[in-house]
N, C-alpha and C positions, 0 to 999 in steps of 0.2 A: 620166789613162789615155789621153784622144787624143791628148793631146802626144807620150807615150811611143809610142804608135801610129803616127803619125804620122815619128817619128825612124826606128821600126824600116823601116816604108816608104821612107825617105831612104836608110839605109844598104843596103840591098839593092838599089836602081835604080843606086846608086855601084858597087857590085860586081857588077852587070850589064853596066854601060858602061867597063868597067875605070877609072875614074876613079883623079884623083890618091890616092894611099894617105894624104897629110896630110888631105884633105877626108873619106878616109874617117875618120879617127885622130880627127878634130874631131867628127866628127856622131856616133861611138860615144861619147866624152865626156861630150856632150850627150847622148846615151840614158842613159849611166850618173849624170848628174847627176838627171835627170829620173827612173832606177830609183830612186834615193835617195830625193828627195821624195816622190814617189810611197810608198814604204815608210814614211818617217815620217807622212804624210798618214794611212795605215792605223793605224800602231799610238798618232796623236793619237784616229783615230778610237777604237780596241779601248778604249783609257784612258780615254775620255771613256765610251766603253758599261760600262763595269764601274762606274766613278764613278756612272753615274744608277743601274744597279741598284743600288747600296751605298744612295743616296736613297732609292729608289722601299721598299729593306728596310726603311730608317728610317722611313720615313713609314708603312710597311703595320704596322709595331709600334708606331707612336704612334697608328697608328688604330683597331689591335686594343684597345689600353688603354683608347682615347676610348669605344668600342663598350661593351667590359666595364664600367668603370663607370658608362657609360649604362645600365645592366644593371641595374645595381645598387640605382641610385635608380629607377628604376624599379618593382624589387619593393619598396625600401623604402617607396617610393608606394602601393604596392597595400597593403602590410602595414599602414602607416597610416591608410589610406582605411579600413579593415575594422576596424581596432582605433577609428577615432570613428565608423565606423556602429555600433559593438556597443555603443561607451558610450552614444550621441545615442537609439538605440532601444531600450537596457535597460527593462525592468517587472518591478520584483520580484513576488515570490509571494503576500508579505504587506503589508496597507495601511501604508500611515505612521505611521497614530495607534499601531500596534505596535510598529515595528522603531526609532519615532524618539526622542529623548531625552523625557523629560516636561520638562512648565513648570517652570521656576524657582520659581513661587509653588508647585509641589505636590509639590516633594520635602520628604523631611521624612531628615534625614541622622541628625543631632545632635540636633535640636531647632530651634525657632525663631530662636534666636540665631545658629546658625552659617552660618544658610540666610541672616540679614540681614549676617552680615559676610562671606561668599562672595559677596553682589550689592555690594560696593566694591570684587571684586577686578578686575582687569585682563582686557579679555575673553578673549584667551591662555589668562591663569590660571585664569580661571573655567570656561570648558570643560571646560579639562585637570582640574579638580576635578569637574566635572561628569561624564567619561565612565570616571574612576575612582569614582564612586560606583557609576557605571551596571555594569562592572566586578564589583564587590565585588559588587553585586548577584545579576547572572547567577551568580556563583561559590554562591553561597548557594541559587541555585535549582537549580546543577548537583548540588550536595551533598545537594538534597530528591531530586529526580531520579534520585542514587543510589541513597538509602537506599530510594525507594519500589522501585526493580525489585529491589532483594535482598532486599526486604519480597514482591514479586511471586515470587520465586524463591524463597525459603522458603514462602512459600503452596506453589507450583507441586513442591514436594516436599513435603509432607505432606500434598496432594491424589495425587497419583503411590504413597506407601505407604499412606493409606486403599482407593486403585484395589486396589493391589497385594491387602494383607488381603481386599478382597470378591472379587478373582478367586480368590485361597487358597480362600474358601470356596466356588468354587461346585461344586467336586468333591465335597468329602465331603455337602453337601446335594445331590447329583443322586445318589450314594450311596445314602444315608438315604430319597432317595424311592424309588430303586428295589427296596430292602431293604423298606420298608412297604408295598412293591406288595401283595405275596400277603396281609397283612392287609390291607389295603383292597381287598380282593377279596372277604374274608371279609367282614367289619363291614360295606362300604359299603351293601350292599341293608338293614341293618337301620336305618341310620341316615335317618331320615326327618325332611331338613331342611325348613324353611319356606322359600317363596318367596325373601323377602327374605334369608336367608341365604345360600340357594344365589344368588342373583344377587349376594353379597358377595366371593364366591370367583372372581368374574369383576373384580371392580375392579381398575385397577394398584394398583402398590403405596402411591404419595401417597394417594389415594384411600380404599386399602384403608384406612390409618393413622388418615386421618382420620375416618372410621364410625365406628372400634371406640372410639378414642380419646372420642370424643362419646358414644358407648352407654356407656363402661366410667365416665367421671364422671355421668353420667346415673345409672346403678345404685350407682353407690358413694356417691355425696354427698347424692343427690337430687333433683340438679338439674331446675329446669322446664324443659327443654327435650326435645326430638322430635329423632329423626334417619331419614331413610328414604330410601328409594332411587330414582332415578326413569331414565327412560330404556327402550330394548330391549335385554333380556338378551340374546334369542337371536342378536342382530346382534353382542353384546358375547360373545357362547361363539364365534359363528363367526369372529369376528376371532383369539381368542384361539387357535382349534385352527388358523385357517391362520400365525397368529405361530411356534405352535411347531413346526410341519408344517416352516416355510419356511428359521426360522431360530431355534434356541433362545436363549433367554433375551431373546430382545425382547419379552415381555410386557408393557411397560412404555409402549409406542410404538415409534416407527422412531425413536427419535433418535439413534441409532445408525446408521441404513442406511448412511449416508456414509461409516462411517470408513476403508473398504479402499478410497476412490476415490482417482484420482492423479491431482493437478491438474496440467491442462494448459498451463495459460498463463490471462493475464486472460479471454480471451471465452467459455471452457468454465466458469472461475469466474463469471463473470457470468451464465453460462445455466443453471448449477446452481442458484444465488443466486435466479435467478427462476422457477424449478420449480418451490424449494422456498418459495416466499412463497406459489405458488397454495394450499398443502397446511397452511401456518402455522399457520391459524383452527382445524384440522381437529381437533373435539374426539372423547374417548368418549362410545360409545354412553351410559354411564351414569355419570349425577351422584350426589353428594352434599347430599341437603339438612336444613338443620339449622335447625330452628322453636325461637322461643323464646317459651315458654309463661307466664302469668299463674297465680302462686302462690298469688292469691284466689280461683281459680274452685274449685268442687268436683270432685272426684275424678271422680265419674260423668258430670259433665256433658262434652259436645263441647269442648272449649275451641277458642279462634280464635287462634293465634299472633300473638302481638304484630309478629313480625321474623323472616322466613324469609332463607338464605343458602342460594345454594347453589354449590358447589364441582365448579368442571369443568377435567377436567384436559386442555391442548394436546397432543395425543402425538408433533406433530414436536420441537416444543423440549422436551417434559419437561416443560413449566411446569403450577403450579396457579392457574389463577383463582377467584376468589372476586365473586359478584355478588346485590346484595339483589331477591329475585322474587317477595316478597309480603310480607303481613300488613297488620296494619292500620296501622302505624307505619314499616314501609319502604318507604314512596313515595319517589320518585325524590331528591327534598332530605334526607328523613330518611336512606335509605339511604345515601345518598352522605356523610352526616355521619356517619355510625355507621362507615363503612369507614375512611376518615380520620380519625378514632381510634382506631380499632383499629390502622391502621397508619400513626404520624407521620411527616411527611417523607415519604412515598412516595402515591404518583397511580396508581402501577398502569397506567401507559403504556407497562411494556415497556425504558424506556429506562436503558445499566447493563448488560444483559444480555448477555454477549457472544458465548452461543447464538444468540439473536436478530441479531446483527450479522454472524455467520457464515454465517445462511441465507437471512436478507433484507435486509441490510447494516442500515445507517444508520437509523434512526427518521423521521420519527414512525410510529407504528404504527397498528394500528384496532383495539384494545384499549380497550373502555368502547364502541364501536358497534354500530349493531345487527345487525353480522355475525360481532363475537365481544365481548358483556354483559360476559364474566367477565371480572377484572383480575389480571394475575397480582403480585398484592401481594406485600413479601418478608417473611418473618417477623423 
């Protein structure tokens, strides 16, 4: 460009000075040789600038690609990192001695023989035989598993139409008492019960069953035995008239009170759970207790019961317990051997019960302590 610059100032000082018109013809030559170069100069340049963008495109797309799968392994890094921190820090729920195969010496398959020709087999093989027994097994414990919840599910339906039949009936007997109102209006002042009578009519109903049931073979057979009543009636009328004041038909206990709650989540269940464990022990005011008497003594004489029982019912869970509280043969060893035959197999701890488990969870209990003697035994 100063050449050309330079040319164009040459030929203007020429046609200034009138110069020869060859020397001008020469020096416009030379500009136009020099416009030339100059033009291709620019468009080496233009070609050469389009060419490195065409690179500078290539290169910015082989570094996008370099970038993206640097990307890539990247996350597949992280994805990895995470999938052996999860295995490296795994801890199952249950210990090993459960979920692992057993010894080789303590299966028992076939028999002995097949257990000693499964240990020559190939340890491949012998696995693979081994986690098919294990297999077959679970399968057989799936198939107990079955049958016991459609065993739990027929229970859970002919418990649901027994419910059914006693609510049928609680109409036509709320009926029936009402209908015998105006005679027990009449008759009641003539009938003049005894003490222990009328405090019978206060028992629940386990309770009640179990009085009359003890009076009525007492009188029919002959048996030596006593049955009598112990406790405050009148704490046992006032519970009974604010039961029916509050809420009919819980006579029985509150072990019903719950059944309209709506549970909230685990922490309202939890705090229900612990309500009702303060209230657990909570017996009636009145027991049952049932002496068993010596068939040598005389009629007229005092007799001293051999083995007194007596019977208290929990009115949160419903339960009856049964606990020995005198005589002269149920001290604490003999009692305790007399109950434990009476009831085989059971301790009377409560545990089983899945009232129990519903209002104070999981066991152990304090059933057999001395804040609640009676055991609720099962017949």
């Amino acid at each position: 460009m100063d050449a050309l610059t330079g040319l164009v100032a040459h030929i203007v000082e020429l046609k200034k000075k009138q110069a020869d018109p060859v020397a001008i013809q020469d020096a416009c030559r030379a500009g136009t040789v020099a416009l030339l170069r100059a033009r291709q100069e620019h468009r080496a340049a233009a070609l050469s600038g389009e060419a490195a963008r065409e690179r500078a495109a290539a290169a910015k797309a082989g570094l996008d690609a370099a970038v993206l799968r640097l990307n890539s392994l990247l996350y597949e890094k992280q994805f990895y990192v995470r999938e052996i921190a999860a295995c490296t820090s795994y801890r199952s729920a249950y210990p090993d001695e459960e979920i692992q195969l057993p010894p080789l010496e303590a299966e028992a398959l076939a028999g002995a023989g097949a257990v000693a020709g499964r240990a020559q087999l190939a340890p491949h093989a012998l696995m693979l035989s081994r986690l098919t027994a294990e297999l077959n097994a679970r399968k057989a414990l799936g198939d107990a598993l079955k049958s016991a919840r459609a065993e739990r599910q027929r229970e859970a339906g002919r418990a649901a139409a027994d419910k059914a039949r006693l609510s049928a009936l609680k109409a036509p007997l709320r009926g029936l008492e009402q209908a015998g109102g105006p005679l027990l209006d009449v008759l009641g002042p003539r009938l003049q019960l005894r003490a222990p009578e009328r405090a019978a009519t206060l028992l629940p109903a386990p309770l009640w069953a179990i009085n009359y049931q003890f009076a009525a073979a007492r009188d029919a057979l002959g048996l030596p035995i006593g049955v009598r009543l112990e406790g405050d009636a009148a704490e046992a009328a006032a519970r009974l008239a604010a039961a029916g004041a509050g809420a009919p038909g819980a006579r029985g206990g509150d072990s019903g009170s719950g059944g309209g709650e709506v549970a909230q989540g685990p922490a309202s269940k939890r705090r229900r759970q612990e309500e009702a464990a303060g209230v657990l022990y909570e017996v009636h005011p009145l027991s049952v207790v049932v002496s068993l008497l010596s068939s040598r003594q005389p009629q007229g004489q005092q007799q001293q019961p051999l083995l007194e029982v007596r019977f208290d019912y929990y009115q949160r869970p419903g339960l009856v317990g049964a606990c020995c509280c005198g005589g002269s043969g149920g001290g604490a060893g003999g009692g305790a051997a007399l109950l434990s035959a009476l009831f085989p197999g059971d301790e009377g701890d409560g545990e089983g019960y899945e009232v129990l488990a519903q209002l104070a969870g999981p066991g152990p209990y304090q059933f057999g302590s001395a804040a609640a003697p009676a055991r609720p035994f099962r017949l």
